[in-house]
VEXVOSE-841079 format. One record per residue (C-alpha): residue in three letters; x, y, z. Coordinates in steps of 0.001 Angstrom, whole numbers, plus 500000, padded with zeros to 6 digits. Example, Ala and Ser with C-alpha at 12.3 -4.5 7.8 and 13.67 -1.06 7.14 Angstrom:
% residues 2
ALA512300495500507800;SER513670498940507140;
END
This chain:
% residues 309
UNK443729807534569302;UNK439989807883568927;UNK438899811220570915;UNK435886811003573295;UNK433063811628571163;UNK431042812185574560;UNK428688810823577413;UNK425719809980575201;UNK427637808174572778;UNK426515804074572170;UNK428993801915574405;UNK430256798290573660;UNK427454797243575827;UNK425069798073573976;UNK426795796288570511;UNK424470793371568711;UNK420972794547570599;UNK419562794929566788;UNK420246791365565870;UNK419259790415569400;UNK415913792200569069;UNK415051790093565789;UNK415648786796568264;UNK412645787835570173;UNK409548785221568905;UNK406914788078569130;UNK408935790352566775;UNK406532788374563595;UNK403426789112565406;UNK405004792835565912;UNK405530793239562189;UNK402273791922560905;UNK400456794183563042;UNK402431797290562942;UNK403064796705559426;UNK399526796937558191;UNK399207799681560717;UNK401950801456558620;UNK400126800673555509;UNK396762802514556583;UNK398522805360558626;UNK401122806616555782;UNK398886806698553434;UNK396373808408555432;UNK399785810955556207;UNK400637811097552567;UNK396834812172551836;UNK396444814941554751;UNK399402816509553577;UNK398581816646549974;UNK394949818078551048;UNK393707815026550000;UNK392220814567553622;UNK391174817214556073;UNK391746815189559189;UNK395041814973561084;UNK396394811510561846;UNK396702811708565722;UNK396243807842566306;UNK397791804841567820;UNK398383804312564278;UNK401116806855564193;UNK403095805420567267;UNK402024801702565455;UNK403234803078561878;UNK406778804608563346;UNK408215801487565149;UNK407290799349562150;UNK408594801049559120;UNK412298800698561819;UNK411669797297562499;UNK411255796654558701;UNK413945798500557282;UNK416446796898560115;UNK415468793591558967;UNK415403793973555730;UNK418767795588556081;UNK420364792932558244;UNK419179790286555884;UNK420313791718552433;UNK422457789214550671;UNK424708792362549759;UNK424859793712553445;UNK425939790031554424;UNK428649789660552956;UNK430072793402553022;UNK429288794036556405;UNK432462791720556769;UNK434508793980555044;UNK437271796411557052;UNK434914799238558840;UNK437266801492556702;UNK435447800325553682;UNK433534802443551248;UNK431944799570550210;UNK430758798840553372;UNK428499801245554103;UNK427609801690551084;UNK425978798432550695;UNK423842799538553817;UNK422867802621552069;UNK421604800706549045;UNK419593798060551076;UNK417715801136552796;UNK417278802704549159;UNK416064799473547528;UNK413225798859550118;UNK412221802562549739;UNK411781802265545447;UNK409889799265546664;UNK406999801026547890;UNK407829801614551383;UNK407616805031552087;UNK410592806260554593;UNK411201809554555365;UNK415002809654554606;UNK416630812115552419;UNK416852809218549745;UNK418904808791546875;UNK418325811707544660;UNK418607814574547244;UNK421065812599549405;UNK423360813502546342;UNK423011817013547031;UNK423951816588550905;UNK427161814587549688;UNK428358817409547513;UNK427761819784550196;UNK429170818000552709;UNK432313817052550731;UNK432940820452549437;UNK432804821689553050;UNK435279819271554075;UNK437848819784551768;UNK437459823572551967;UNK437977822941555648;UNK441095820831555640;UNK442558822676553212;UNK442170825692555413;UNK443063824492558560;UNK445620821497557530;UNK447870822646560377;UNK445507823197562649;UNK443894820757565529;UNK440548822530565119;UNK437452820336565616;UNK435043820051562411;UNK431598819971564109;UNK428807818237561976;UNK425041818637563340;UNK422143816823561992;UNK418531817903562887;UNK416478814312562601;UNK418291810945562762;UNK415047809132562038;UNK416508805731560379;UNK420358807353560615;UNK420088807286556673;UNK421734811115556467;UNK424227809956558767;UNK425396806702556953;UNK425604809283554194;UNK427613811378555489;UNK429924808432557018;UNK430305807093553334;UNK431320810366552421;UNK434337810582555340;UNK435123806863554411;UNK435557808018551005;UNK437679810988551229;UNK440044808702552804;UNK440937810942555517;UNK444295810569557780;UNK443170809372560980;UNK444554812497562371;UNK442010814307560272;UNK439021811771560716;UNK438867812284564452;UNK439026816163564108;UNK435507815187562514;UNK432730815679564883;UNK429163814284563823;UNK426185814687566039;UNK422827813124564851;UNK419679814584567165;UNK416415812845567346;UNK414158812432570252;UNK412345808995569554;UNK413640805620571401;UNK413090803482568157;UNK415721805743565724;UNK418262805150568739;UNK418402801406568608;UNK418101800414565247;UNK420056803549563678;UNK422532802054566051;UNK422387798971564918;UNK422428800155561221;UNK425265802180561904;UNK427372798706563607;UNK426333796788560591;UNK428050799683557889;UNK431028799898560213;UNK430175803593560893;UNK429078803798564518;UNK432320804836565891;UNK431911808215563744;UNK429033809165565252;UNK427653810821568330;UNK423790809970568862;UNK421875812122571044;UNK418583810884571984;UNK416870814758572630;UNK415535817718571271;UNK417826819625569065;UNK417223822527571195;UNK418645821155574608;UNK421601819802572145;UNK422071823259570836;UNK422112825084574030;UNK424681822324575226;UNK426929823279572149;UNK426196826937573564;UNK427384826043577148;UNK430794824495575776;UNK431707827305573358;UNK431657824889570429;UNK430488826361566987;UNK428870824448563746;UNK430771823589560099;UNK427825822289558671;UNK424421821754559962;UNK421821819641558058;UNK417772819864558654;UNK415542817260558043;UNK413739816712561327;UNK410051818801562257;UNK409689821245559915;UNK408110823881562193;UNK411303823962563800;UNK413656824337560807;UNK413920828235561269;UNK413384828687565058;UNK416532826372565619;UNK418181828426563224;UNK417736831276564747;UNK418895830175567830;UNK421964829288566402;UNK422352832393564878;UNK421148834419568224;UNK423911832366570100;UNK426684832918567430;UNK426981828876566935;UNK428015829069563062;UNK431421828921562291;UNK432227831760559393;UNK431160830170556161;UNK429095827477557676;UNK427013825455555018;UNK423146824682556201;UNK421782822271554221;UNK417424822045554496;UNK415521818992553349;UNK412132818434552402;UNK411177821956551787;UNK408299821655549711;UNK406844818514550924;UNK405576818249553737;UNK407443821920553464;UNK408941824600555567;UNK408539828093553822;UNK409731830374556604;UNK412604828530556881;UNK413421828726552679;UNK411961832192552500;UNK414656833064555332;UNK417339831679554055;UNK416906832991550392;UNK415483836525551336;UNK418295837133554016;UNK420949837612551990;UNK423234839804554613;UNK423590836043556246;UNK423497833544553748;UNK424448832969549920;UNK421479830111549235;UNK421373827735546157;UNK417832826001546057;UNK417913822913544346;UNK415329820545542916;UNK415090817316543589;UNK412403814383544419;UNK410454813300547485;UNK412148810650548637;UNK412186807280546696;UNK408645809312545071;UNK407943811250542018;UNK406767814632543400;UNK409430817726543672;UNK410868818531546634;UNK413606821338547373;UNK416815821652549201;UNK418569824341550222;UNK421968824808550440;UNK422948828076552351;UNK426875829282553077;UNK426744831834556270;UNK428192834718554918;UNK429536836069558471;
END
């Protein structure tokens, strides 16, 4: 039997709102509008943070350019000849989210930028993540001990159809699978309904607890009910990267031998946070690895960091 996943997890109710949204006859008027809003505004972003341009984009084009880059990826998504017919498939199937995955990648080489781990680093998360996993169950085959997943920055759900291809892969008894606990934080209204529906349409939804907050009122919850992180990944504001770390450190939430995995930390960059976890090695061992911006050319880092405690 499935276990309670908890309160904030998407109910039945709330099944089919994506496709219902794209019934709506303003949505086309929506899209033009945003869309070249999104144009202008990530451009402008990409610019400021290369130093290209000295002013800050604090606009209605930001809240313009975040609701249309979801609207466009859902629909382009939910209308992928791939997705179609897959999204038929058993929710058990690799294949299923996997054509989801690919959809969201495609549309990113296209030119739109999205802020999702993407292809080439979302390799190094799946390693991670897999490695953990099987270390874990290997460990602890005879135990009922929960395997507690936390991800910092839901944004399009992208990491966590990742990681949901990778438990759909290892083929897990179901005893096992529900031992797995995966909590995807992001405070913004638009990730929670169409990650939601992205999630529904790669038969992955079930796997995943969606809390629409900020990570630190998440974290002190985890705090409150004595439960302790496997493997935490980062990808959400990067001025918060290390303070949230630290408060799960302070608060003794790793598990011994957690793995915290940190995206995107060159561009836009968080150096505390990859200057703490390489320079403080009496807490972590810490493999930086190069890879691309997402779905760009430009390097980017990730870290991957085992807590040594």
């Amino acid at each position: 039997m499935a276990k309670d996943k908890g309160s904030t997890k998407v109910t039945a109710s709330e099944k089919g709102s994506g496709s219902f949204l794209f019934s709506l006859p303003m949505l086309t008027l929506v899209l033009l509008v945003s869309g070249a809003c999104y144009y202008f505004s990530s451009h402008l972003w990409c610019a400021y943070n290369m130093g290209l341009c000295i002013l800050p984009i604090v606009s209605p084009f930001d809240l313009a350019s975040h609701l249309s880059i979801h609207l466009m990826a859902l629909n382009f998504v939910l209308h992928h000849p791939d997705v179609v017919v897959k999204s038929q498939l058993p929710e058990t199937a690799p294949e299923r989210v996997e054509s989801v995955i690919n959809a969201i990648d495609e549309l990113g080489h296209s030119g739109s930028f999205m802020m999702n781990v993407g292809d080439v680093k979302g390799k190094i998360l799946d390693e991670a993540l897999e490695k953990k996993l099987k270390e874990f169950f290997e460990a602890k085959k005879d135990s009922d001990e929960e395997f507690l997943l936390v991800e910092f920055g839901t944004y399009l759900g992208y990491g966590t159809l990742r990681i949901g291809r990778v438990l759909r892969a290892m083929n897990l008894p179901e005893e096992q699978l529900w031992r797995v606990s995966v909590i995807s934080i992001d405070p913004s209204s638009a990730t929670r309904a169409v990650a939601a529906a992205l999630w529904e349409t790669a038969g992955v939804r079930n796997l995943i607890d969606y809390r629409m907050a900020d990570s630190g009122d998440v974290l002190s919850e985890l705090t409150s009910k004595g439960r302790k992180i496997d493997f935490l990944f980062v990808d959400h504001m990067k001025d918060l990267y290390l303070p949230d770390l630290q408060y799960c450190l302070d608060k003794d939430l790793l598990k011994s031998r957690a793995v915290v995995v940190g995206d995107n930390l060159i561009f836009p960059g968080a150096p505390d946070f990859k200057k703490f976890v390489i320079e403080r090695t009496d807490l972590f061992d810490t493999e930086i690895i190069e890879g691309k911006v997402e779905y760009l050319t430009w390097p980017d880092h990730v870290s991957v960091s085992v807590f040594k405690k």
